[in-house]
C-alpha positions, 0 to 999 in steps of 0.5 A: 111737541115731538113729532111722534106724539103730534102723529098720535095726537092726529090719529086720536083726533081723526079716529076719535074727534074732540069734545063739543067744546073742542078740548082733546080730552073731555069727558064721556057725557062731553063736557069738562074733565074734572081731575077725579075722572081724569085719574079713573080713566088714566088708571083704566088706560093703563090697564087696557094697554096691558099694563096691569095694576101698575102704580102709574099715574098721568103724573109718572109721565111728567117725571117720565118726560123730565127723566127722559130729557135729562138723560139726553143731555137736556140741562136742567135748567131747560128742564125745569123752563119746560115743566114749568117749575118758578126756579131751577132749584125745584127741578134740581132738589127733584131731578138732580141725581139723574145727573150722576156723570155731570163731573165726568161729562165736565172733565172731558169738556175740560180736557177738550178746552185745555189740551186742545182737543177738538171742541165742536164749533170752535177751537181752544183758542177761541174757547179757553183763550178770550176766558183766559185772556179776558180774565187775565186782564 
C-alpha cells in the first residue's frame, strides 16, 4: 500500500474508527456492506468531495490504479499479479493500449545493449555478450 493512502487510512481510522465488526468500511447501522449500499455511498462520496455527477464508480479506481501504474513503468504483468486477473491476457486485452511507446521504450534499451551505451547495473558485455555467446553456442 502506498505509504499516503495507509497515512489516510490511519486518519480515517482514528477520526472515524471501524465497524463493531472491525471492518474499515461497514454500514451506517454497523454491520456488512452489501454492494448495493457500497455503490450508493460511493456515488455521494464523490459528490461531496465536489465532483458533482461525475460517472464514477468505485470500479473507475480500479482502472485508475492500473492506468496509474502502467504509465509508471509498472509491466503489465505486475499489473495484472496485483489486480488480480487469472492470466496476463486479460490485463493486456483491457490495459494494453496504455502501453503506446513500448517500441520506443524497446529501441532505446536495444540501442543501450548494442552500442554500448550505459546500461544501469551492467554493461554490454555482460548483457548482450552471455545472450549472444550462449546463443551462439
Amino acid at each position: 500500500m502506498p505509504t499516503s493512502v495507509l497515512a489516510a487510512v490511519r486518519f480515517h481510522v482514528e477520526r472515524y474508527g471501524v465497524g463493531h465488526d472491525g471492518y474499515l468500511l461497514h454500514a451506517h447501522h454497523g454491520g456488512e456492506v452489501l454492494d448495493s449500499n457500497y455503490r450508493t455511498e460511493f456515488k455521494a462520496a464523490v459528490r461531496r468531495a465536489g465532483f458533482g455527477d461525475e460517472p464514477w464508480t468505485a470500479h473507475t479506481l480500479r482502472h485508475f490504479f492500473a492506468s496509474s501504474a502502467i504509465a509508471g513503468g509498472v509491466s503489465l504483468l505486475e499489473v495484472s499479479r496485483w489486480l488480480g486477473h487469472s492470466t496476463i491476457q486479460i490485463t493486456a486485452d483491457i490495459y494494453g493500449h496504455l502501453t503506446p511507446d513500448a517500441g520506443g521504450r524497446l529501441r532505446a534499451v536495444m540501442d543501450q545493449v548494442l552500442t554500448g551505451a550505459s546500461v544501469v547495473g551492467a554493461d554490454r558485455e555482460d548483457r548482450a555478450g552471455s545472450v549472444l555467446t550462449t546463443g551462439a553456442e
